[in-house]
C-alpha positions as CSV (number, residue, x, y, z in Angstrom):
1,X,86.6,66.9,-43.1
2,X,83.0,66.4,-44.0
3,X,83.0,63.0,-43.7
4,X,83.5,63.4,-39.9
5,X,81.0,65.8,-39.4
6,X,78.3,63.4,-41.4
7,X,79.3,60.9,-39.1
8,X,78.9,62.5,-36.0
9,X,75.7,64.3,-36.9
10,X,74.7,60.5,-37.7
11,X,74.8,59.3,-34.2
12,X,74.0,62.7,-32.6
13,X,71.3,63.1,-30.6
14,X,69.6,66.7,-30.0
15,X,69.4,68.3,-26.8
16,X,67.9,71.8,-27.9
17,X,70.9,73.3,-25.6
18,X,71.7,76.7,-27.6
19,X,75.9,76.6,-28.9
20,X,77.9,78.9,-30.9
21,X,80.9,77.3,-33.1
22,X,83.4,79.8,-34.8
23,X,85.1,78.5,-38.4
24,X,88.9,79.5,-39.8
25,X,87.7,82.8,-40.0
26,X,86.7,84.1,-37.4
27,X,82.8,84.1,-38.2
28,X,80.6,83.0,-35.2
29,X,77.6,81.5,-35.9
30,X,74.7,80.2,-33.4
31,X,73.7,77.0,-33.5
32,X,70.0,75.3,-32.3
33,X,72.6,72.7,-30.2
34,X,75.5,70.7,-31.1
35,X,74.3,68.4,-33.3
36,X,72.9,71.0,-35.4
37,X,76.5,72.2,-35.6
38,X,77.3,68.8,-37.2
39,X,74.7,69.0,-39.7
40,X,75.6,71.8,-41.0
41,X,78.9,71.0,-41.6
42,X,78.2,68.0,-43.4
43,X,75.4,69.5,-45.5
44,X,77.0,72.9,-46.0
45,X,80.7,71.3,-45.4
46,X,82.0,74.1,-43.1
47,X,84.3,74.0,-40.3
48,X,82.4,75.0,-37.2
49,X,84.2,74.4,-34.2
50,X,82.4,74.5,-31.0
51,X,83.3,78.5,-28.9
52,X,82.2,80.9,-26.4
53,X,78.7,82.2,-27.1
54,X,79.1,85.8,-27.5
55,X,77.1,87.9,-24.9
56,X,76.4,90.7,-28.2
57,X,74.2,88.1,-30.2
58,X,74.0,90.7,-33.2
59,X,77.9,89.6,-34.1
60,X,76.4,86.1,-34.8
61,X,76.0,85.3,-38.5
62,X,73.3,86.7,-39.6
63,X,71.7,83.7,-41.3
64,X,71.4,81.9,-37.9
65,X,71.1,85.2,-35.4
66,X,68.8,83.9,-32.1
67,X,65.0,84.2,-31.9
68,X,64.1,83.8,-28.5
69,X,66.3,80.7,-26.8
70,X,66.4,78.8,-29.6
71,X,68.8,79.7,-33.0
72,X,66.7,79.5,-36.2
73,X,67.2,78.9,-39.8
């Protein structure tokens, strides 16, 4: 699985357009835009899956809540 998220991260370009993905688990997790989604899987080699932002951003992971517009470290 990773492999496929390094690859796409690869040729990925950034757009700064704010997504949420959601893994097996349910967890929910903000993302800075969807490339950022593939890094981290490949670093980290999780399974986000694109989803719904929720409107309550508090439920989002707390190691990537929102700061502003934008979804931080």
């Amino acid at each position: 699985m990773g492999a496929k998220w390094c690859s796409m991260a690869k040729v990925c370009n950034h757009d700064r357009v704010p997504v949420c993905g959601v893994n097996h688990a349910g967890d929910i997790m903000g993302f800075r835009d969807l490339c950022d989604m593939f890094d981290f899987n490949c670093i980290r080699r999780r399974n986000y899956k694109q989803t719904a932002c929720p409107e309550d951003k508090s439920v989002l992971s707390v190691s990537r809540r929102p700061t502003n517009s934008y979804y931080d470290d």
